[in-house]
Biopython code that builds the backbone (N, CA, C, O; Angstrom):
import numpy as np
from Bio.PDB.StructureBuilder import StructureBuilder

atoms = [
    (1, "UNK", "N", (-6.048, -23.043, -12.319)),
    (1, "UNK", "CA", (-6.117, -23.356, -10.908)),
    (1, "UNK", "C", (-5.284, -24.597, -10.588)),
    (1, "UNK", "O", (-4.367, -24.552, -9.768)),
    (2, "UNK", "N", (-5.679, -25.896, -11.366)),
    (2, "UNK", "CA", (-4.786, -26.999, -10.992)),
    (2, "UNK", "C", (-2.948, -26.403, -11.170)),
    (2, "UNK", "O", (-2.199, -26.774, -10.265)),
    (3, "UNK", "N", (-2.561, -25.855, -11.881)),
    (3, "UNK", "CA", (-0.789, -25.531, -12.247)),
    (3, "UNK", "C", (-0.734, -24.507, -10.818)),
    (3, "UNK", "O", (0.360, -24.476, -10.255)),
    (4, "UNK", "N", (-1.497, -23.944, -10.408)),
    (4, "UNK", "CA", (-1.074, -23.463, -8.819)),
    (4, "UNK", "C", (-0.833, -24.073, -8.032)),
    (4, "UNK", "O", (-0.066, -23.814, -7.105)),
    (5, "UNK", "N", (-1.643, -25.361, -8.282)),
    (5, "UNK", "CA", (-1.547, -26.359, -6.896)),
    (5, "UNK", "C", (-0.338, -27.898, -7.077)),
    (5, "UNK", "O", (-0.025, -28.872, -6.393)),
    (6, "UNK", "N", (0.113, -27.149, -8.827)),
    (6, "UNK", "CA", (0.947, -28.469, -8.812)),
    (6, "UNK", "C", (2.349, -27.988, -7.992)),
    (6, "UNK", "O", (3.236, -28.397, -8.740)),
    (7, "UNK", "N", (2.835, -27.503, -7.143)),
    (7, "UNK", "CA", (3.596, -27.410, -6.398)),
    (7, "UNK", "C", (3.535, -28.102, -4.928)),
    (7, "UNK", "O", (4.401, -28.340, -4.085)),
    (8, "UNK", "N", (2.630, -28.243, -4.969)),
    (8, "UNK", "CA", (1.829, -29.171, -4.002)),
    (8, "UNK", "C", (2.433, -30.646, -3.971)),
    (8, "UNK", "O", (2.488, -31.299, -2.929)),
    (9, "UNK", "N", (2.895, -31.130, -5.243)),
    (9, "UNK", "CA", (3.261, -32.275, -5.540)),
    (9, "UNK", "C", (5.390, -32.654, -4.722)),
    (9, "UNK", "O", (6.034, -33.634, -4.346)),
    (10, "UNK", "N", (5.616, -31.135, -4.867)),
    (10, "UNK", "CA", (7.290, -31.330, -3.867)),
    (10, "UNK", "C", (7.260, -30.522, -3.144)),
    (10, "UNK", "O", (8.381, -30.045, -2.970)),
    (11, "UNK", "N", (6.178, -29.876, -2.331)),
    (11, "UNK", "CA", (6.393, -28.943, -1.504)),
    (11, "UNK", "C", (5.306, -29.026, -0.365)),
    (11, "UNK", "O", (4.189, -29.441, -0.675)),
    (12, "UNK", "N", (5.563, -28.663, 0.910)),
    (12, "UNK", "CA", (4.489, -29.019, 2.134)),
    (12, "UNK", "C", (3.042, -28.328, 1.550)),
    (12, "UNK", "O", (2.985, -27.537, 0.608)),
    (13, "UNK", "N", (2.232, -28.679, 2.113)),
    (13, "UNK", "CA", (0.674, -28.181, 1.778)),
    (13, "UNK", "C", (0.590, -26.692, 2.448)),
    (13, "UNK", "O", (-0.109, -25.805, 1.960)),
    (14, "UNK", "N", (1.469, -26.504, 3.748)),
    (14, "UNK", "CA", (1.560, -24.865, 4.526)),
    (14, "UNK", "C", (2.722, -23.939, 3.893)),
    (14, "UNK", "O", (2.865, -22.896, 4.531)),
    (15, "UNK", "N", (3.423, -24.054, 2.995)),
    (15, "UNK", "CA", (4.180, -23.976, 1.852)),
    (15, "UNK", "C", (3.216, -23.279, 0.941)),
    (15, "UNK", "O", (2.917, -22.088, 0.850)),
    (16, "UNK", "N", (2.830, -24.285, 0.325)),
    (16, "UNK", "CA", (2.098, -24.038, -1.102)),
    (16, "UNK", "C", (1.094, -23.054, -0.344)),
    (16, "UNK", "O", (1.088, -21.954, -0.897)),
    (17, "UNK", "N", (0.162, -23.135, 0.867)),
    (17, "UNK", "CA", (-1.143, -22.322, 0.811)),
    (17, "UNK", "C", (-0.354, -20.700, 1.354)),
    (17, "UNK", "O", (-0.811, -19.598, 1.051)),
    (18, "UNK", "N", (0.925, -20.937, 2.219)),
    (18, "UNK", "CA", (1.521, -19.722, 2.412)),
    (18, "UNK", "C", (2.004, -19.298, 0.694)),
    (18, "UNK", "O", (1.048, -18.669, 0.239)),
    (19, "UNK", "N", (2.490, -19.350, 0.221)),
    (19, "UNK", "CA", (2.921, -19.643, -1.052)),
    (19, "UNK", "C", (1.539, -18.105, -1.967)),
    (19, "UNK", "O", (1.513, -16.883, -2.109)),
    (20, "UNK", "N", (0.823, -19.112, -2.253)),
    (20, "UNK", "CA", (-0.376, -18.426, -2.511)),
    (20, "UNK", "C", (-1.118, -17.289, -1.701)),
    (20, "UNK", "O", (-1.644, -16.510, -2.497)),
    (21, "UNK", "N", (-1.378, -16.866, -0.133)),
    (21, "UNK", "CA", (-1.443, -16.256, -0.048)),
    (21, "UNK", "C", (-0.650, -14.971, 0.276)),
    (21, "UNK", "O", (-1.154, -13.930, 0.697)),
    (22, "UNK", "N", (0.572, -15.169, 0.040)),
    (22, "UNK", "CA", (1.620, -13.836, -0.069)),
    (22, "UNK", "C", (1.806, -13.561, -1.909)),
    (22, "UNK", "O", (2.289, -12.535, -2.387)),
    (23, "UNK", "N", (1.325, -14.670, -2.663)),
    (23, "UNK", "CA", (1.186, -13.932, -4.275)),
    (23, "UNK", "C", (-0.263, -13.151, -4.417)),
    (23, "UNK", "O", (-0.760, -12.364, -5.223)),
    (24, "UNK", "N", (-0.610, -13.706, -3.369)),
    (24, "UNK", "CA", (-2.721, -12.526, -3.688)),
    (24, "UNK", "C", (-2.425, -11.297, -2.555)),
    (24, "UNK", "O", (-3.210, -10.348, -2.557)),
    (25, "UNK", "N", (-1.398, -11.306, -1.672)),
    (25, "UNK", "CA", (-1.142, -10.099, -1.213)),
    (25, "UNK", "C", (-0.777, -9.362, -2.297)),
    (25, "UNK", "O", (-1.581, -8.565, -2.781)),
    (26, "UNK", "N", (0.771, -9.564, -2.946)),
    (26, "UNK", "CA", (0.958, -9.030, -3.605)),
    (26, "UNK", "C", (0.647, -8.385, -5.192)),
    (26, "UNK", "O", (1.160, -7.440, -5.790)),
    (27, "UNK", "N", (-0.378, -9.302, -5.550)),
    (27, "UNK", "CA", (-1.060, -8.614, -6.561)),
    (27, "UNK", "C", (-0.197, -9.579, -7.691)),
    (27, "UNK", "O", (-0.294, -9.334, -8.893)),
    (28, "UNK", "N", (0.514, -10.513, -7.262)),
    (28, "UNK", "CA", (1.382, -11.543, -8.259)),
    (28, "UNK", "C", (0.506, -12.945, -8.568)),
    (28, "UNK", "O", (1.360, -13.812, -8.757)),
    (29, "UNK", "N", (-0.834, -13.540, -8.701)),
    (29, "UNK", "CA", (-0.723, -14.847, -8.779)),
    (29, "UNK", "C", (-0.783, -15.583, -9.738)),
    (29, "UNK", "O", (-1.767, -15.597, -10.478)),
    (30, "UNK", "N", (0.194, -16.287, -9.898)),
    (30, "UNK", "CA", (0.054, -17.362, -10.761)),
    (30, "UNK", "C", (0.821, -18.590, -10.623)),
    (30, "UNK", "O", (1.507, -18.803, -9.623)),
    (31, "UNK", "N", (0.721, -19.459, -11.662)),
    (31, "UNK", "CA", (1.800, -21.029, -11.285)),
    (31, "UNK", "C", (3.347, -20.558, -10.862)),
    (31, "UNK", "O", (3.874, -20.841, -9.786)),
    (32, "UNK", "N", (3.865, -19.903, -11.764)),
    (32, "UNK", "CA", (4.760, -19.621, -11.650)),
    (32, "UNK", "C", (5.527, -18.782, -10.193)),
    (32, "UNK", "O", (6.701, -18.824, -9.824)),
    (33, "UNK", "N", (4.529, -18.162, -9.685)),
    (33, "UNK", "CA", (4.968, -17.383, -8.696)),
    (33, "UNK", "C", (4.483, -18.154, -7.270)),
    (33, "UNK", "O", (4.966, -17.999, -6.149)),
    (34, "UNK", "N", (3.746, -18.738, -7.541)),
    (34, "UNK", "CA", (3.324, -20.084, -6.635)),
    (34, "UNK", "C", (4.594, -20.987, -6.762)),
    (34, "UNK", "O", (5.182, -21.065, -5.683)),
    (35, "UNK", "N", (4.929, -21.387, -7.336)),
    (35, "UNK", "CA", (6.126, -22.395, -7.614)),
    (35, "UNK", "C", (7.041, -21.533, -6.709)),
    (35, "UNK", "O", (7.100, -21.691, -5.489)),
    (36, "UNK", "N", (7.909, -20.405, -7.552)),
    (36, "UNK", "CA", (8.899, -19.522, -6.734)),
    (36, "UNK", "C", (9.086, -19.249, -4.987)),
    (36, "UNK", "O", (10.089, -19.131, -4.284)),
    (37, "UNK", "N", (7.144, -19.204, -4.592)),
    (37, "UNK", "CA", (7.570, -18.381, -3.606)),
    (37, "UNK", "C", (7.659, -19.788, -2.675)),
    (37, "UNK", "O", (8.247, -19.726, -1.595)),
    (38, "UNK", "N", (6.984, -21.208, -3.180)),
    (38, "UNK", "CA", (6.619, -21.917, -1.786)),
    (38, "UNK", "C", (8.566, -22.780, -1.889)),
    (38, "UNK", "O", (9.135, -23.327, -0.944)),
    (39, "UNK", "N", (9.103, -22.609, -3.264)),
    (39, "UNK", "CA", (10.563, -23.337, -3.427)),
    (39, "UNK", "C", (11.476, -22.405, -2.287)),
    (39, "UNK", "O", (12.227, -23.033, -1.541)),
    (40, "UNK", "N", (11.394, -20.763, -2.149)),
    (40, "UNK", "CA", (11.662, -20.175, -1.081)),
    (40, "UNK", "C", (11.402, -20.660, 0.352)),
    (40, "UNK", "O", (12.334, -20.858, 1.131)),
    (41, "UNK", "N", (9.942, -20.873, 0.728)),
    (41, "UNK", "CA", (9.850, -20.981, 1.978)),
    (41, "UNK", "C", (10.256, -22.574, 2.088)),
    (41, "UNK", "O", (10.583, -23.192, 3.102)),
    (42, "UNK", "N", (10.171, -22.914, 1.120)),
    (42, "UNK", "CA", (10.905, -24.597, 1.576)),
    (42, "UNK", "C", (12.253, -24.467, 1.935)),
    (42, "UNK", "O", (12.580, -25.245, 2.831)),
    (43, "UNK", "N", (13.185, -23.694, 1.500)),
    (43, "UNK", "CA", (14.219, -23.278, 1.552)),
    (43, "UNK", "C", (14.671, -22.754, 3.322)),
    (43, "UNK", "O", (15.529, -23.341, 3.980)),
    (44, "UNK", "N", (14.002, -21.752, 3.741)),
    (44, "UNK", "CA", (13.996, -21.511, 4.788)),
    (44, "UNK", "C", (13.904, -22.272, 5.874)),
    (44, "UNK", "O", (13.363, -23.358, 5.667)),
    (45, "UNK", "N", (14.378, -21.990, 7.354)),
    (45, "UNK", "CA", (13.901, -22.893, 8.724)),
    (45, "UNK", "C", (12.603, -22.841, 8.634)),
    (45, "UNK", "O", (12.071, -22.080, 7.826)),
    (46, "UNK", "N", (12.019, -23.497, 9.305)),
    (46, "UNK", "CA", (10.487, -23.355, 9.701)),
    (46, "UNK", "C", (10.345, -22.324, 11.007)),
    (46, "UNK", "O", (11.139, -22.009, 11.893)),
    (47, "UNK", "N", (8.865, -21.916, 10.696)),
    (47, "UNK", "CA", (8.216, -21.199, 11.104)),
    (47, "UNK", "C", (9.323, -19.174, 10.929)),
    (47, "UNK", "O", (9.200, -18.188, 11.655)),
    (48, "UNK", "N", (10.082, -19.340, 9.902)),
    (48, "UNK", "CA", (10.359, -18.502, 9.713)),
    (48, "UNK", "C", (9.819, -17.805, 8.232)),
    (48, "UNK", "O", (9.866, -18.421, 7.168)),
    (49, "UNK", "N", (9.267, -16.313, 8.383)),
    (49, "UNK", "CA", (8.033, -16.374, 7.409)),
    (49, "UNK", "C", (9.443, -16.035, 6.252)),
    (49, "UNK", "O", (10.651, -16.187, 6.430)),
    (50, "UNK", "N", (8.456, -15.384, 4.718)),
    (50, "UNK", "CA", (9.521, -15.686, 3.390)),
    (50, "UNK", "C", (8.612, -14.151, 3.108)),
    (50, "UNK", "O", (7.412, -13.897, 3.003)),
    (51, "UNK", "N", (9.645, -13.474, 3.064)),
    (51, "UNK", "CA", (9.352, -11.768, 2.777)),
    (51, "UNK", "C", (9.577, -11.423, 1.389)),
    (51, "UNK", "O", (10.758, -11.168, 1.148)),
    (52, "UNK", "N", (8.918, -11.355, 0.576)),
    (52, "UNK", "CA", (9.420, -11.403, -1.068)),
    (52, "UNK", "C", (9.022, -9.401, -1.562)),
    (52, "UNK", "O", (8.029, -8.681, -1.463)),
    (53, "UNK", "N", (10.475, -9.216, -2.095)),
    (53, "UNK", "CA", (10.349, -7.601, -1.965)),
    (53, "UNK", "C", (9.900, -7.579, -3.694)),
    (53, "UNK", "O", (9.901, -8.594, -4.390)),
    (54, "UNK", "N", (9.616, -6.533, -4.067)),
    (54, "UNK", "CA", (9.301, -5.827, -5.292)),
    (54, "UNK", "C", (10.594, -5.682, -5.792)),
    (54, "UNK", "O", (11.628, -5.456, -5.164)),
    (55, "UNK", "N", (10.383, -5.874, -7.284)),
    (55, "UNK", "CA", (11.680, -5.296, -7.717)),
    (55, "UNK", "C", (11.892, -3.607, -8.149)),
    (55, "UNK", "O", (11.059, -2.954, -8.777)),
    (56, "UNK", "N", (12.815, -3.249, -7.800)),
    (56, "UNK", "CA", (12.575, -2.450, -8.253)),
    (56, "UNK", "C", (13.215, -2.130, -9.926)),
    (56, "UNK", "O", (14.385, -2.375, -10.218)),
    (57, "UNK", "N", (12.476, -1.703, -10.647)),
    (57, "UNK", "CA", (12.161, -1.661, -12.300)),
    (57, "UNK", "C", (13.060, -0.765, -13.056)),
    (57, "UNK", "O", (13.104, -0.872, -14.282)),
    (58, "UNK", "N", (13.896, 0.250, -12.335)),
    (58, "UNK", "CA", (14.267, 1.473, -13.003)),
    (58, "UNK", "C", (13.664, 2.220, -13.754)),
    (58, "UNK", "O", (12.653, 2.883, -13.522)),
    (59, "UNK", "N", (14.465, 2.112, -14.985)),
    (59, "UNK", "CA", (14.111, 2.683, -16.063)),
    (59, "UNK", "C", (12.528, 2.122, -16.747)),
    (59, "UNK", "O", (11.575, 2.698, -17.273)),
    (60, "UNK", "N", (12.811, 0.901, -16.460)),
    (60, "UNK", "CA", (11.326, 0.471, -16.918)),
    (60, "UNK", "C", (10.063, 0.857, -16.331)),
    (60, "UNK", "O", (9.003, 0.430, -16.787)),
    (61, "UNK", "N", (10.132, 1.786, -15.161)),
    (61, "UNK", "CA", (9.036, 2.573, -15.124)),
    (61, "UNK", "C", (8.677, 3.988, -15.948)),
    (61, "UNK", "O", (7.750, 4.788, -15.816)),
    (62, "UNK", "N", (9.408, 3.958, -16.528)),
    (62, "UNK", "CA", (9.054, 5.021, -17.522)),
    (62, "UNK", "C", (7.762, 4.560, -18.778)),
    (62, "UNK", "O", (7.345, 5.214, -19.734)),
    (63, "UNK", "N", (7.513, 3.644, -18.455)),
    (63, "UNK", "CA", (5.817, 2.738, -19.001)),
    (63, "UNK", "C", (4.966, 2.704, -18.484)),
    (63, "UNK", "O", (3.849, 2.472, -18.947)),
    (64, "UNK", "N", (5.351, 3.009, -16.969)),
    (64, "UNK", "CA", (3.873, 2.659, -16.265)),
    (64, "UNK", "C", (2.705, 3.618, -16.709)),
    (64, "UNK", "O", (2.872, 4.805, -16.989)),
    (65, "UNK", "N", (1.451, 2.923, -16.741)),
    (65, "UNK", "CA", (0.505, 3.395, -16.844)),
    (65, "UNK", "C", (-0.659, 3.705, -16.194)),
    (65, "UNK", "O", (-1.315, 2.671, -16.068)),
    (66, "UNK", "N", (-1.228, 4.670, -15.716)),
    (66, "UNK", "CA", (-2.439, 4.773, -14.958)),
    (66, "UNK", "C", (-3.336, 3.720, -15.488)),
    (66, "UNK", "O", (-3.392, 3.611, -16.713)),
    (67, "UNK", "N", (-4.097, 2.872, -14.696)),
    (67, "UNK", "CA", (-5.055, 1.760, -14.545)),
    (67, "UNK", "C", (-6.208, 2.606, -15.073)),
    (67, "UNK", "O", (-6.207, 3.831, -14.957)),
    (68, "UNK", "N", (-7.418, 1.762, -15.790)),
    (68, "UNK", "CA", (-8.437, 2.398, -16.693)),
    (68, "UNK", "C", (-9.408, 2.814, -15.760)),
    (68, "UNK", "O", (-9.182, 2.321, -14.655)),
    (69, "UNK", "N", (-10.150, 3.352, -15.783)),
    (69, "UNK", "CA", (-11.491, 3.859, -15.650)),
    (69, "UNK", "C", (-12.279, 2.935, -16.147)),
    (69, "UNK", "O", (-12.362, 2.842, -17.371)),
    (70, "UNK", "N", (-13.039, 2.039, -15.280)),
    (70, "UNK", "CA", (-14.325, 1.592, -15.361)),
    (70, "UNK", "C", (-15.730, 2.128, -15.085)),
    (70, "UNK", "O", (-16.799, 1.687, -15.508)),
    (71, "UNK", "N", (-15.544, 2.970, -14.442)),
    (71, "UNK", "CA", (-17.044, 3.393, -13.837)),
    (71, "UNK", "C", (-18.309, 3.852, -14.718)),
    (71, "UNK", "O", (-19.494, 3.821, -14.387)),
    (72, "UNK", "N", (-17.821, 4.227, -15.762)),
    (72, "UNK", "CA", (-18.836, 4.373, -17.533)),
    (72, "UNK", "C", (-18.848, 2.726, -17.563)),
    (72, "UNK", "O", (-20.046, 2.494, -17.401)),
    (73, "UNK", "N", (-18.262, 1.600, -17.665)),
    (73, "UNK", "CA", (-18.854, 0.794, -18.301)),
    (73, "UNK", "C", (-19.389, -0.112, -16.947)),
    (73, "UNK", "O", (-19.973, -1.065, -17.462)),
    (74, "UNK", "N", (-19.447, -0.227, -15.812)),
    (74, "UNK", "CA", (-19.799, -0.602, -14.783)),
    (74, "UNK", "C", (-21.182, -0.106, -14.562)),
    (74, "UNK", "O", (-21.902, -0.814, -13.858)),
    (75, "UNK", "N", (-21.756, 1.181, -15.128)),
    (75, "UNK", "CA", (-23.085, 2.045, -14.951)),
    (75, "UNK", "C", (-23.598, 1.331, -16.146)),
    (75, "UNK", "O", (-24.717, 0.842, -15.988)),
    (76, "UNK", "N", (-22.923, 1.117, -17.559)),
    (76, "UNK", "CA", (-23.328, 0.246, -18.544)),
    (76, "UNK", "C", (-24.167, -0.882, -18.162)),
    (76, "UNK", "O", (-25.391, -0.975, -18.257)),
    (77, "UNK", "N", (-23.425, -1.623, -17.767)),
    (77, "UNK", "CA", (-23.707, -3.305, -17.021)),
    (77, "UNK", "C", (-24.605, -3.158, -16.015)),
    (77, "UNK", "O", (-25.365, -4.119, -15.890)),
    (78, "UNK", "N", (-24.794, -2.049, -15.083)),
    (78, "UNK", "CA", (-25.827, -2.125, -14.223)),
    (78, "UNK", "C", (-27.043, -1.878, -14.643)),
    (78, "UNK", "O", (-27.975, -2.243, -13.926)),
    (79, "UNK", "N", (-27.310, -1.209, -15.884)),
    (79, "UNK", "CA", (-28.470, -0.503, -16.372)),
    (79, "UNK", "C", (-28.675, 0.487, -16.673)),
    (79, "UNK", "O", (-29.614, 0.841, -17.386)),
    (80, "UNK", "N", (-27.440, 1.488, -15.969)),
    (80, "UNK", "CA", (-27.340, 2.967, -15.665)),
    (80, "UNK", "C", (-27.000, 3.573, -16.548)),
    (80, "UNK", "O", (-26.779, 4.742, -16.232)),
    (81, "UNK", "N", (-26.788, 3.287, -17.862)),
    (81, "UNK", "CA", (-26.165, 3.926, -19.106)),
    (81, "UNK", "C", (-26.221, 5.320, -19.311)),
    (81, "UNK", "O", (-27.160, 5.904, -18.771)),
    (82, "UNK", "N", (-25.433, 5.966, -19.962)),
    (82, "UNK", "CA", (-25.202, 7.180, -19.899)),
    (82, "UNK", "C", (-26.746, 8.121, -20.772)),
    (82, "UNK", "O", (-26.760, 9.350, -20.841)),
]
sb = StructureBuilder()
sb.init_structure("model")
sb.init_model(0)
sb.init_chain("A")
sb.init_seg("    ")
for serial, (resi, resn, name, xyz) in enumerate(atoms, 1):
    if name == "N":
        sb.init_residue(resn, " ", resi, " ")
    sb.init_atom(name, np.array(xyz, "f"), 0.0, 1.0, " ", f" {name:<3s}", serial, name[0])
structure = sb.get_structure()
């Protein structure tokens, strides 16, 4: 949590919190992408927002993987066991 907010240290506070919530839109957060996106919107005029696209992967989607199935171990944890 603190390495998210150390961007905070060269970058405006509406920066950094825009910053962060366009990496929890996107399903990206961490220091690093916190760093990236608020060094962007610093970059920019103000009040102009910072649109950060997906890359696209090519060939390297030939890995993707369907996301697991929890719902057996979620009935586990509730009590509901099989």
């Amino acid at each position: 949590m603190i390495e998210v907010l150390l961007p905070h240290r060269t970058h405006s506070k509406g920066a950094v919190r825009q910053a962060v919530e366009q990496g929890l839109s996107l399903g990206a957060i961490g220091p690093g992408v916190v760093t990236l996106f608020a060094r962007h919107l610093a970059e920019l005029p103000e009040g102009r927002p910072y649109q950060p696209s997906l890359l696209d992967v090519g060939e390297l989607s030939r890995y993707d993987r369907p996301l697991p199935q929890t719902g057996a171990y979620d009935a586990l944890l509730a009590g509901r066991g099989r």
